[in-house]
Phi, psi and omega in degrees: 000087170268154188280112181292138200280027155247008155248006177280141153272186186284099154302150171277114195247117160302099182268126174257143181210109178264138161240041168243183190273346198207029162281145210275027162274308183223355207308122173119310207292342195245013211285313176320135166290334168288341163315290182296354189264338199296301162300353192262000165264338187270340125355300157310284173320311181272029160122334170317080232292268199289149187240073172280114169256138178229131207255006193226158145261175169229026187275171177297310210258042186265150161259159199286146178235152183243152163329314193250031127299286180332312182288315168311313171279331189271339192312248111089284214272316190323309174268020176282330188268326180292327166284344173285003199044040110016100151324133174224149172211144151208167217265113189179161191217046153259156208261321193265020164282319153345318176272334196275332164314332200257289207312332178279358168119334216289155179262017190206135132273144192228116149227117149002260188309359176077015187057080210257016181247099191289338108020301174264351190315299189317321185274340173306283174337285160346305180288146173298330201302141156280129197275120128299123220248060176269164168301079190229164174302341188265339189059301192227120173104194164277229162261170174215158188295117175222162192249092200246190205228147157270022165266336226242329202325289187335310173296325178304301183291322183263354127334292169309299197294319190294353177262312168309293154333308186324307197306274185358300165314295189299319221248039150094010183289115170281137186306331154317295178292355188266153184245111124278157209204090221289003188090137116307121159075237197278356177294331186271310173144154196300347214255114149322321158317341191269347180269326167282336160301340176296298186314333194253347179224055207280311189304006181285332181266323176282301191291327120032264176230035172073042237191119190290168192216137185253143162216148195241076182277346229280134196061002188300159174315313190283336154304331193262336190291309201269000177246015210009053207235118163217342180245331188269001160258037186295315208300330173275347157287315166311313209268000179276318177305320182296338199275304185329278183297003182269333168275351186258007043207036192315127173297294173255161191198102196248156202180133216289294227240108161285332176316277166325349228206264160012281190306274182333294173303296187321286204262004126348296161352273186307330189280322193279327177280320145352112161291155167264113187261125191289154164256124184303322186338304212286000203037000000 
């Protein structure tokens, strides 16, 4: 279902600033706290409405961080962006770094797991912040290699999201606050097709449940599988997909090169907004 070009908005872009140690993009580069405030302006600079930190990797092969690792890292970096009043959303789907993200203001949760601790829903509810709700095939943790079907996805996803909203709702999340984030790559399942099947009926999730809806393409494994390219020739791939889903009508859209992406929508715009002027030659 793409979105006719008088009804597109502006995706919103999700700049990642990884402060781990072994994510599989950047992982160790952002670990300094002067590294990461440094990158998280030049994020910024380059187009980047919103600041996803994420204090974890979520890859199959990461070692696992506890929450008061997680807190260790962000405590440092958070206010250098919360006094520029800096947008932040971050990313984990641990409940107390979680508690600790919200004391600090931030305006966005981004979890893997879909907020899977019901527990916290009372203190979510409270809160201003807007949650991301994504999806994944592992249900708890980070991803793992599953063997999932692109005929079956769809049910999988939309299974999820109708329970999951529901719980939210009831324990008092105004609905108004909610992201969906239908998964990406190994969140989806080992096969690259389950991902492009996604990628190809995105609008399935808006007519649905209404709803913005975020995506995360950028360098992922099923890009590098089918152009075989890799990890550091990434940028054009990422950035066809991103355009892509920006056209299936994606609200966010998060992604290492904010520059690129930036660019890349202005003039996609522009090419869509642009009256078309006849050359009289032509009759």
């Amino acid at each position: 279902m793409t979105v006719e070009a008088s009804e597109l908005p502006r995706s919103q872009i999700f700049g990642i600033l990884n402060i781990t140690e072994d994510s599989f993009s950047d992982g160790g580069q952002y670990l300094d706290t002067d590294k990461a405030v440094a990158h998280g302006w030049a994020l910024r600079a380059a187009g980047a409405d919103v600041l996803d930190i994420g204090p974890a990797s979520s890859h199959p092969k990461a070692k696992p961080v506890s929450a008061a690792e997680e807190i260790d890292r962000l405590r440092p970096v958070l206010p250098a962006f919360a006094e520029a009043a800096i947008p932040v959303s971050i990313d984990t789907f641990q409940t107390e770094t979680q508690r600790f993200a919200l004391a600090q203001g931030v305006a966005y949760l981004n979890d893997i797991q879909g907020f899977a601790d019901p527990d916290f829903y009372p203190e979510l509810a409270a809160s201003p912040a807007k949650l991301v709700v994504m999806h994944a095939v592992q249900q708890r943790g980070p991803a793992t290699l599953v063997d999932t079907n692109p005929a079956e996805i769809w049910a999988r996803i939309e299974s999820f999201f109708d329970d999951r909203i529901a719980a939210l709702e009831k324990a008092g999340v105004n609905r108004d606050r909610l992201i969906l984030d239908p998964g990406m790559g190994f969140f989806l399942g080992t096969d690259m097709e389950v991902s492009f099947a996604v990628l190809r009926q995105l609008g399935r999730l808006r007519a649905r449940y209404g709803l913005p809806i975020l995506v995360s393409v950028s360098r992922k494994s099923f890009l590098r599988k089918i152009t075989g390219r890799p990890l550091e020739e990434m940028a054009s791939a990422s950035l066809a997909t991103e355009l892509f889903v920006a056209a299936q009508g994606a609200d966010f859209i998060r992604t290492h090169d904010p520059a690129a992406l930036r660019d890349g929508l202005q003039v996609w715009s522009a090419l869509r907004q642009f009256p078309l002027v006849r050359d009289p030659a032509a009759g």
